[in-house]
C-alpha positions as CSV (number, residue, x, y, z in Angstrom):
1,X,6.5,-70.6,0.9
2,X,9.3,-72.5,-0.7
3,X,10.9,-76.0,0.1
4,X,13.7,-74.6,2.0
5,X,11.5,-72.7,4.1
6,X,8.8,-74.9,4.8
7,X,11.5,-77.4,5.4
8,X,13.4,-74.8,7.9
9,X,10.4,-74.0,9.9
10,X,9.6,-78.0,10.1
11,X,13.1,-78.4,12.2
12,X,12.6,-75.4,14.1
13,X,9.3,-76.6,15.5
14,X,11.5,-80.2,16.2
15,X,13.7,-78.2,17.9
16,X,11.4,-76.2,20.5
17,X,9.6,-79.0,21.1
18,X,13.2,-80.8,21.8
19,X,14.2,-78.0,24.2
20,X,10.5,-77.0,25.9
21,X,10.3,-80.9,26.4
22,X,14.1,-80.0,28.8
23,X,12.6,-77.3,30.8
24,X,13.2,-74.5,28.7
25,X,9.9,-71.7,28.4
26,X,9.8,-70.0,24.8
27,X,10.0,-66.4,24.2
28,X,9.5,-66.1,20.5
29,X,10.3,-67.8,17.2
30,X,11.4,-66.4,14.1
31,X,12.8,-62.9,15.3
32,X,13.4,-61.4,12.7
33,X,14.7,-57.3,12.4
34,X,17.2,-55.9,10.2
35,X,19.6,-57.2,11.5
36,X,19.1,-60.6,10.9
37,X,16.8,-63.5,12.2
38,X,17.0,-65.9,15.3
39,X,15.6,-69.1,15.2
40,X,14.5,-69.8,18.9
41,X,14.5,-67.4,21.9
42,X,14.1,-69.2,24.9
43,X,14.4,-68.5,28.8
44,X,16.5,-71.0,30.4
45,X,16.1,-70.5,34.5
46,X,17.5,-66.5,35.1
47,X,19.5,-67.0,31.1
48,X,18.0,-66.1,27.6
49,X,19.1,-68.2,24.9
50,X,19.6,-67.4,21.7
51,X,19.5,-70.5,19.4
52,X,19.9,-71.4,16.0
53,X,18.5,-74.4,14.4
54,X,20.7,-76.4,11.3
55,X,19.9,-79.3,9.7
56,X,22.0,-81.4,7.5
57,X,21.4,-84.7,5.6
58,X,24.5,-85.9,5.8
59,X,28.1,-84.4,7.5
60,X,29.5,-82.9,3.9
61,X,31.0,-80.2,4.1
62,X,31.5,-80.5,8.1
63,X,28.0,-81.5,9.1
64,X,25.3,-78.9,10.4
65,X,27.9,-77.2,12.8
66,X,30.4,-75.6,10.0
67,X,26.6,-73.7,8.7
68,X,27.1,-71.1,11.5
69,X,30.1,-69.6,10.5
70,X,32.0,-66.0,12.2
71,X,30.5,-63.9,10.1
72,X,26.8,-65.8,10.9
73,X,27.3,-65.6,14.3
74,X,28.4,-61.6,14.6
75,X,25.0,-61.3,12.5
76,X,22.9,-63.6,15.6
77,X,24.7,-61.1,18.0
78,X,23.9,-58.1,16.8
79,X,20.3,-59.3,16.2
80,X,20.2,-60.6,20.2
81,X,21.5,-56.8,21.1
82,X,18.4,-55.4,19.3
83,X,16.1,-57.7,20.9
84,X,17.2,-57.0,24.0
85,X,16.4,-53.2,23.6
86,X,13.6,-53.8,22.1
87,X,12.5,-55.9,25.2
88,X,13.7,-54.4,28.4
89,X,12.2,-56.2,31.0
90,X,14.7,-59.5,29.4
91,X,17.8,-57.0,29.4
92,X,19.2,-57.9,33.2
93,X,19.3,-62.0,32.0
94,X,22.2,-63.2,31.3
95,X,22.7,-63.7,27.1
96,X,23.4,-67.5,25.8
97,X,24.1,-68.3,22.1
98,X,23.4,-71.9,21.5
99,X,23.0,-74.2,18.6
100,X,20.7,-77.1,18.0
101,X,22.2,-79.6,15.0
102,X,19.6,-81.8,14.0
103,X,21.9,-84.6,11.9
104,X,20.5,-86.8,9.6
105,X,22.5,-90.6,9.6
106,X,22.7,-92.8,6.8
107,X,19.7,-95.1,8.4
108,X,17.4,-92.9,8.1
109,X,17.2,-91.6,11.7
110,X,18.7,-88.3,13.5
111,X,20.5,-87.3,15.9
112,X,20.3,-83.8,17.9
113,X,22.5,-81.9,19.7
114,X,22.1,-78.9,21.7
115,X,25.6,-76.9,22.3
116,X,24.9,-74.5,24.9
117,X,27.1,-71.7,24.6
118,X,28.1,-72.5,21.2
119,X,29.7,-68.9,20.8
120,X,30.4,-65.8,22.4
121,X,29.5,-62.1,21.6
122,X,32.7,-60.2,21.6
């Protein structure tokens, strides 16, 4: 497994601990199908969430949030849509896309934060 990777699945597990420590149950990690990959699925009361998870050192190049760009997030919607018939006893919740930006500061500590309903599926 490579840096990158190793390093990805290191803030992934920050961030389900981060948002199983807010109430929210997990449904899987890693989805992946060729479609694409999800970080986190997670049931939040009667809503699934969909939820992906970017770090960034420091806010170049607009910070962790400009990482999940139009095209990305078509690509974590279409990927949802195949979960979802893949699992149908989740296909009455309501969808959520969120993101989780885990931002590195300058001292050395981070800062996360959890946009629910970061985008839309159109």
């Amino acid at each position: 497994m490579n840096w990158n990777r190793r390093k990805g699945l290191h803030y992934e597990s920050q961030a389900r601990d981060y948002l199983v420590r807010r109430g929210l149950k997990l449904v899987t990690e890693n989805y992946l199908c060729r479609f694409g990959e999800i970080d986190l699925i997670m049931l939040q009361q009667e809503s699934l969430c969909f939820i992906e998870v970017k770090y960034r050192k420091n806010q170049g190049y607009g910070g962790a949030i400009s990482a999940i760009p139009p095209q990305k997030q078509r690509k974590i919607v279409k990927t949802a849509l195949f979960f979802v018939a893949e699992h149908k006893t989740l296909a009455q919740r309501a969808m959520r896309f969120d993101a989780l930006i885990i931002q590195q500061h300058a001292a050395g500590d981070s800062e996360v934060d959890w946009i629910q309903n970061a985008f839309y599926a159109e």
